[in-house]
BATI-526065 format. One record per residue (C-alpha): chain; x, y, z; residue number from 1; residue in one letter. Coordinates in steps of 0.001 Angstrom, whole numbers. Example, Ala and Ser with C-alpha at 12.3 -4.5 7.8 and 13.67 -1.06 7.14 Angstrom:
<martors>
MARTOR kette      px      py      pz  nr rest
MARTOR     A   12300   -4500    7800   1    a
MARTOR     A   13670   -1060    7140   2    s
</martors>
This chain:
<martors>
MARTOR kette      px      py      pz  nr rest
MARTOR     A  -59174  -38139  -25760   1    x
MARTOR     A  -62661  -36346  -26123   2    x
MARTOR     A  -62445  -34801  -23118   3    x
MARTOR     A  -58579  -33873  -22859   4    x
MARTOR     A  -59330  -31091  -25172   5    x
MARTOR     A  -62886  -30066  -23452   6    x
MARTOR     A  -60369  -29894  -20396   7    x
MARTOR     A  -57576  -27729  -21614   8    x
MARTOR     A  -60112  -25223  -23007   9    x
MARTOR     A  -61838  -25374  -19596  10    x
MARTOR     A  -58538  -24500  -18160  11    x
MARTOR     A  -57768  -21731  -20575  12    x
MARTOR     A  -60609  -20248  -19792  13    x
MARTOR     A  -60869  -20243  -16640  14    x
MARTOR     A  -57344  -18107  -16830  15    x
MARTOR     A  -58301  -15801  -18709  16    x
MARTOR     A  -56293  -17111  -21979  17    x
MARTOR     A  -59195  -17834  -24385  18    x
MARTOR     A  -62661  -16579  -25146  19    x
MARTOR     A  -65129  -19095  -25948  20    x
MARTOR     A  -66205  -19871  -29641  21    x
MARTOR     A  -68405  -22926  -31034  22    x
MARTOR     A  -65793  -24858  -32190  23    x
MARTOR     A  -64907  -25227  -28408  24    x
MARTOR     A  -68063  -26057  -27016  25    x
MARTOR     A  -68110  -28693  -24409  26    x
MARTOR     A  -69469  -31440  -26095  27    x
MARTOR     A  -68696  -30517  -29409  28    x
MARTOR     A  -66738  -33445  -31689  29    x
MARTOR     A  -62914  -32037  -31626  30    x
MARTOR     A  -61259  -31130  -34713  31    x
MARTOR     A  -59033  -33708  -36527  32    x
MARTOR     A  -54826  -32532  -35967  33    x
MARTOR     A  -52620  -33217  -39045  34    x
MARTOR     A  -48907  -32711  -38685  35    x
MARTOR     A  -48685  -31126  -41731  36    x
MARTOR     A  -47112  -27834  -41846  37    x
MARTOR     A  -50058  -25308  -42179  38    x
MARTOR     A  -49445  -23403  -45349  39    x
MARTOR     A  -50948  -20105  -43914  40    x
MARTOR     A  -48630  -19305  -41534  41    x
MARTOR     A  -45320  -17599  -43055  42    x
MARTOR     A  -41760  -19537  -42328  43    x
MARTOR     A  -39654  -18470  -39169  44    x
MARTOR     A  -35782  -18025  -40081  45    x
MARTOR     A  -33348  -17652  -38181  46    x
MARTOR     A  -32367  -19385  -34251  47    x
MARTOR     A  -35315  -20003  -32025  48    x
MARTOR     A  -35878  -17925  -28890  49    x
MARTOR     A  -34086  -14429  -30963  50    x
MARTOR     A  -36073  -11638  -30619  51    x
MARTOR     A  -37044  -10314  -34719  52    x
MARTOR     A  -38661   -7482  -33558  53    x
MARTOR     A  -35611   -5921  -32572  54    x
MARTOR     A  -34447   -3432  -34996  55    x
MARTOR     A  -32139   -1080  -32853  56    x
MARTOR     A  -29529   -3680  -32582  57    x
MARTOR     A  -29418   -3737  -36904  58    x
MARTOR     A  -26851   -2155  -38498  59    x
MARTOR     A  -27610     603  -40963  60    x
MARTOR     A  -26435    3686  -42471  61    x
MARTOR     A  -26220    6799  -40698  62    x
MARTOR     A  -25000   10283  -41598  63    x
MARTOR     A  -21933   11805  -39448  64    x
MARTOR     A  -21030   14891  -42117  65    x
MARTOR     A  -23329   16767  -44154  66    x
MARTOR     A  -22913   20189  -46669  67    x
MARTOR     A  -25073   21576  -48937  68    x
MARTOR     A  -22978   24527  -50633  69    x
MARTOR     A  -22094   25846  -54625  70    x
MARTOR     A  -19057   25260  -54643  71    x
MARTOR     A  -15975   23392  -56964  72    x
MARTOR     A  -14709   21526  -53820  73    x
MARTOR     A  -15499   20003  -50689  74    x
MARTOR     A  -13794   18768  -48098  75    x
MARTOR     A  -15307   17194  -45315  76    x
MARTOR     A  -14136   18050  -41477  77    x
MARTOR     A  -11551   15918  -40299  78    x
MARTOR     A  -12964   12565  -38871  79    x
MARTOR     A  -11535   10082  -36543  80    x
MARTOR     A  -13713    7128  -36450  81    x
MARTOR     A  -13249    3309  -36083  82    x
MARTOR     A  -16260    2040  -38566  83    x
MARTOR     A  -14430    -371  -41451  84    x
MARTOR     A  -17175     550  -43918  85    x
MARTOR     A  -17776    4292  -45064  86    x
MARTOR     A  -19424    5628  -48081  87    x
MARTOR     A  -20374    9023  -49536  88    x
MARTOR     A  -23476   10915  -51353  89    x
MARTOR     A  -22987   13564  -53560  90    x
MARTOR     A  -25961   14982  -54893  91    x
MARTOR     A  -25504   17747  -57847  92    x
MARTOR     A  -26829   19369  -60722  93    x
MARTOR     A  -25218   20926  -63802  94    x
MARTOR     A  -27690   23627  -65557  95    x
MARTOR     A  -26728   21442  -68522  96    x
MARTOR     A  -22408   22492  -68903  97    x
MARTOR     A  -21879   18731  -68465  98    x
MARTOR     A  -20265   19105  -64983  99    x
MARTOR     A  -19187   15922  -63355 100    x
MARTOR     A  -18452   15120  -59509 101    x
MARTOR     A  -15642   13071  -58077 102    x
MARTOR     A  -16058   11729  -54773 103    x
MARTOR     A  -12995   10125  -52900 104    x
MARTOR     A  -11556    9653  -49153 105    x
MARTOR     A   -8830   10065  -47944 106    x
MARTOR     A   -6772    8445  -44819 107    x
MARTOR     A   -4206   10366  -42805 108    x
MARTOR     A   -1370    8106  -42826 109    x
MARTOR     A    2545    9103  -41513 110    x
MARTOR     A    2108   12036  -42369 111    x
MARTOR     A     367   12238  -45701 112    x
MARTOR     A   -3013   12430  -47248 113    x
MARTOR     A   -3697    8816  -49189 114    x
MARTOR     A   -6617    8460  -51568 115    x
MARTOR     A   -8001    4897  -50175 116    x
MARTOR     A  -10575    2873  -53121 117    x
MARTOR     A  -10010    5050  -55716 118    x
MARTOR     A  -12150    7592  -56695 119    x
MARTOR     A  -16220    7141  -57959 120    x
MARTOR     A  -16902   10258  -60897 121    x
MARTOR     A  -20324   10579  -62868 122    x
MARTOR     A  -22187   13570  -63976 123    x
MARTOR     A  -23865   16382  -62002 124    x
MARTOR     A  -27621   15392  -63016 125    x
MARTOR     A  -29732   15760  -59714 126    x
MARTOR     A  -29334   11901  -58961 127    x
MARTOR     A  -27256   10276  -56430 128    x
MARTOR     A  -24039    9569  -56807 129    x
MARTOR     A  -22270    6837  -54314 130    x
MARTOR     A  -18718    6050  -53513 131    x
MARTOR     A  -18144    3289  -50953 132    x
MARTOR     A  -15014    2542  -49315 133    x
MARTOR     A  -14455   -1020  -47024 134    x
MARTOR     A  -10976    -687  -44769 135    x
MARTOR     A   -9598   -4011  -44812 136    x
MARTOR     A   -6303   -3538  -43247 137    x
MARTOR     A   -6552   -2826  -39625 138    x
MARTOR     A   -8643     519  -38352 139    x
MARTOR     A   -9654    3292  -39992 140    x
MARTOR     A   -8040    5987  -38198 141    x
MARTOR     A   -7932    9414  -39513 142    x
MARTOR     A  -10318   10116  -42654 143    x
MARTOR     A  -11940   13076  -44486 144    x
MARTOR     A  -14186   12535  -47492 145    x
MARTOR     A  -13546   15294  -50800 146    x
MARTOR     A  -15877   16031  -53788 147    x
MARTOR     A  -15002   17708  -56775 148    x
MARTOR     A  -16422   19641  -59582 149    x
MARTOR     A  -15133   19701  -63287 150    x
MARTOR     A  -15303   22394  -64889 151    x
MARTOR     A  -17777   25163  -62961 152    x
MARTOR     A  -18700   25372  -59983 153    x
MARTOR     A  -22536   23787  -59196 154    x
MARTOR     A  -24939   23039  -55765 155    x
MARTOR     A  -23765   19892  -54339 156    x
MARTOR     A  -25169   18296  -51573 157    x
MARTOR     A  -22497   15887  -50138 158    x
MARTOR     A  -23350   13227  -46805 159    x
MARTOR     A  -20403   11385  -45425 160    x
MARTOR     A  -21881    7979  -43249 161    x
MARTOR     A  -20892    5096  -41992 162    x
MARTOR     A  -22476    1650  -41594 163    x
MARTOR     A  -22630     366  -37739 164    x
</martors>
């Protein structure tokens, strides 16, 4: 058993694998192994063999629609997308009039405009301001996103994205 180890790191380094240190030394007494788990080393979640370092395959929020205007109202373009899971950010400031923003979407459907998840409303303060919107009954289809302003007319800066 001495020399099993005096072996291996013979082997390693003959390949190139490991550089020599003093613990290694031929001859030296080996080092005792415990199978305890070393408390060092952070836990691995997750299946065996998958690949963590891949972060293009996570999901994540990106933008498709973005307006930065004064304005009392706006309407996003018309979007046809299949994502179930769509929110919006509406960004706006009031001078101090008390202004408030109402963000909502809405889904073409025969025929007619439908307000889907209600509507999110809060006041124009400089923070963000989210309204999310999950499609649970088949796919999306037709959408457009609208934000309004009550009473004047302020800067908003609205983004419309989607979560693939």
């Amino acid at each position: 058993m001495r020399h099993l180890r005096a072996t291996m790191v013979a082997g390693a380094l003959a390949t190139g694998l490991l550089a020599p240190t003093a613990a290694y030394a031929v001859g030296s007494e080996p080092t005792p192994v415990s199978d305890a788990p070393d408390s060092s080393l952070p836990e691995v979640e997750g299946p065996l063999g998958a690949d963590s370092g891949d972060v293009s395959a996570q999901a994540k929020w990106s933008t498709i629609w973005y307006a930065n205007r004064k304005t009392k109202k706006v309407v996003s373009s018309t979007r046809w997308d299949r994502t179930k899971v769509l929110q919006i950010v509406v960004r706006c400031w009031n001078g101090g009039d008390g202004t408030r923003a109402t963000a909502k979407f809405q889904f073409y459907r025969r025929g007619i405009w439908w307000t889907v998840g209600g509507s999110t409303s809060g006041y124009c303060v400089g923070g963000k301001m989210y309204h999310r919107v999950r499609v649970k009954n088949g796919r999306p289809g037709k959408f457009r996103a609208v934000v309004e302003l009550s009473p004047k007319a302020h800067t908003v800066n609205m983004w419309v994205q989607k979560y693939a």
